[in-house]
N, C-alpha and C positions, 0 to 999 in steps of 0.2 A: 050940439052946441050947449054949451054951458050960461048958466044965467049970472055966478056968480065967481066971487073968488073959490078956488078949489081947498079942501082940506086933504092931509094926508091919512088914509086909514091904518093896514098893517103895512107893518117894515117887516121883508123875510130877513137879511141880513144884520144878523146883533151890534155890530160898531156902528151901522148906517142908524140902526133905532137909538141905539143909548145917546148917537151924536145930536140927534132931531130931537129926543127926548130932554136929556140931560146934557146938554151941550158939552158934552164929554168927549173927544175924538179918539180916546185911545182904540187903537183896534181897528183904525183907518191909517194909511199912508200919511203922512204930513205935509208931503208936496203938492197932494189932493186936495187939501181938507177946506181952503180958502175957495177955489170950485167947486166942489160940493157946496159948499154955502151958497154962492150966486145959484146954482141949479137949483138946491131948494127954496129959494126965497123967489124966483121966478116961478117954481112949479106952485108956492103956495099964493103967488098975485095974478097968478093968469087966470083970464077970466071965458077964452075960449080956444080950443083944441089947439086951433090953426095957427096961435101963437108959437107952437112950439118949435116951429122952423125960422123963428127968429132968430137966431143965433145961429149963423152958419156954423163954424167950428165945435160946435153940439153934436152936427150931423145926425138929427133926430129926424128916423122912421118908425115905423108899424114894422114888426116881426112878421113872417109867413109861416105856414104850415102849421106845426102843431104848439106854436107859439103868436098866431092871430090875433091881432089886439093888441097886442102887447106892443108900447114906445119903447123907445130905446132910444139911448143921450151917449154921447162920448165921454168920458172923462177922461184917459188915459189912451193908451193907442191901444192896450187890449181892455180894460177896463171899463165897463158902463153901467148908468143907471137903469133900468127896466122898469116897468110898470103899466099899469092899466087902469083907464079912466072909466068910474062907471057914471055916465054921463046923470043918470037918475036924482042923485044921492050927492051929485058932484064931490066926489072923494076920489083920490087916487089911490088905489089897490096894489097888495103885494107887490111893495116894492122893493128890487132888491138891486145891490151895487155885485156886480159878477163879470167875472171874464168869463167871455164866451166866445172868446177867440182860439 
């Protein structure tokens, strides 16, 4: 459970970082880029895990096997956000925008 609002740590994917960084989208889709923004402005005010299944059309779960821990967001029909919470530190971890479809 988280006590607070969450921060973002690393970004693996460079257009996802420079856009969070420098509100710069190049290097992202553009049909994305206005979702992407609700998902980050929700990942950085949520204040406990369980929020994250607010958003049906998100379709956020927990990866298996040798990707455990790891959430996963829909943005796209193959495209998603991924990352991991470390509850401690409350920051979210390597996060990266990827098909993994």
């Amino acid at each position: 459970m988280l006590a607070c609002a969450v921060k973002i740590g690393n970004v693996v994917h460079r257009g996802l970082r420079r856009f969070i960084e420098e509100d710069d989208a190049s290097g992202l889709q553009p049909a994305v880029v206005p979702k992407l923004k609700r998902i980050l402005s929700f990942l950085q005010d949520m204040e406990r895990e369980d929020e994250l299944r607010a958003v049906p059309s998100w379709k956020a779960h927990q990866l298996t096997g040798g990707r455990r821990g790891t959430w996963s967001l829909s943005v796209t029909k193959n495209w998603r956000i991924t990352f991991r919470i470390d509850l401690a530190k409350a920051e979210i971890v390597d996060m990266d925008y990827e098909d993994y479809h």
